[in-house]
C-alpha positions in Angstrom: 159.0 202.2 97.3 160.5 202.6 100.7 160.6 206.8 101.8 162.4 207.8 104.8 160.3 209.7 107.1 162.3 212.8 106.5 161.9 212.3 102.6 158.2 211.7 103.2 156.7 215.2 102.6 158.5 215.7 99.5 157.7 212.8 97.4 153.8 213.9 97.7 154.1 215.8 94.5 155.7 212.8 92.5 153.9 210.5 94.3 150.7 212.5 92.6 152.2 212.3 89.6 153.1 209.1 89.3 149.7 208.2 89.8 147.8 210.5 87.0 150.5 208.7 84.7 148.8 206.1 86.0 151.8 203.7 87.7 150.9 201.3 89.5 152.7 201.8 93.3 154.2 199.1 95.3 155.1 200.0 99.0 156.6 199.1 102.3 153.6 199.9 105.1 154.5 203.1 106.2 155.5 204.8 102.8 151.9 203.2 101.5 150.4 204.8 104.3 151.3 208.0 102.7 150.7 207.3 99.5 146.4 205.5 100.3 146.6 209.1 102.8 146.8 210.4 99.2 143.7 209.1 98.0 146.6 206.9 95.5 145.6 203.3 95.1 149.2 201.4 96.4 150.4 197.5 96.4 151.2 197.5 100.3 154.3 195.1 100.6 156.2 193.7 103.3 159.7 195.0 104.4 163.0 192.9 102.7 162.4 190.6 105.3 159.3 190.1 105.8 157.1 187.2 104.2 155.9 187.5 100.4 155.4 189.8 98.9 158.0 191.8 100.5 160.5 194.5 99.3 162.7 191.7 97.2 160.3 189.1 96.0 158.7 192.3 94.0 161.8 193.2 92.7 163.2 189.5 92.0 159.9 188.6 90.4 159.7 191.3 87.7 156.7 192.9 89.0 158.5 196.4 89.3 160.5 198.0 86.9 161.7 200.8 89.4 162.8 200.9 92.9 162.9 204.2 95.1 164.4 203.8 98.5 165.7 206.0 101.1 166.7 204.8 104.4 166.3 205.8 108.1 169.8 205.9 109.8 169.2 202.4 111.9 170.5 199.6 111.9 167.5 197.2 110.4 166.5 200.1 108.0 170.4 200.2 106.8 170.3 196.4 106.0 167.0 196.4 104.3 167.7 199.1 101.9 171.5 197.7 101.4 168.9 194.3 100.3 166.6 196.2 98.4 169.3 198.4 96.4 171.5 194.8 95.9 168.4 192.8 94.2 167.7 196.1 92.3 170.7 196.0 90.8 171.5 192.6 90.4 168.5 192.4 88.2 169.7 195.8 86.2 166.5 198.0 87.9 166.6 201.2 88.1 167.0 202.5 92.1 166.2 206.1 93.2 168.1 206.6 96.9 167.3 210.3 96.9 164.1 212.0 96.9 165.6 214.5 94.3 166.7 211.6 91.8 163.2 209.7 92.0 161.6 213.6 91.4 164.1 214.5 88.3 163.3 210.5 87.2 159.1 211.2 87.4 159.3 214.3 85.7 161.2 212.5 82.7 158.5 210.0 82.7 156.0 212.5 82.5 157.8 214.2 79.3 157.8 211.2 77.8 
């Protein structure tokens, strides 16, 4: 997971669920900042350019089966998610790039 700041406050009650469905959480530092904040246990990861494990190796190595990511307008945070979204794809993961997808997606999981 990568949350925009602005997206920040309403992925808490996903975030929350996620967890009692017991998911384990991968994040980029500020979005797992959020989510420990929460009292959630969280995989804190590097951004898509960072060293491994970073936003892409997670993805490229299997280790998530989801991504959620939702960019700050900027220039580096542009790139990084068009990275992220790219490897997500290109290895036929599901990516969330709205808050109100990733909340419709978590509620399915929890019906399921």
């Amino acid at each position: 997971m990568s949350i925009a700041d602005r997206d920040k406050m309403d992925a808490i009650p996903w975030l929350r669920l996620l967890n009692s469905l017991d998911y384990h959480l991968w994040a980029t530092s500020g979005t797992a900042a959020l989510i420990k904040g929460l009292g959630i246990p969280v995989n804190e990861v590097n951004k898509a350019d960072g060293p491994a494990p970073n936003a892409i190796t997670v993805i490229e190595d299997g280790i998530v089966h989801s991504v959620v990511n939702t960019v700050e307008e900027t220039a580096i945070a542009m790139r990084d998610g068009f990275d992220i979204r790219r490897t997500a794809t290109q290895r036929r993961i599901p990516c969330y790039t709205s808050i109100d997808t990733a909340r419709v997606a978590v509620a399915a999981l929890a019906l399921s």
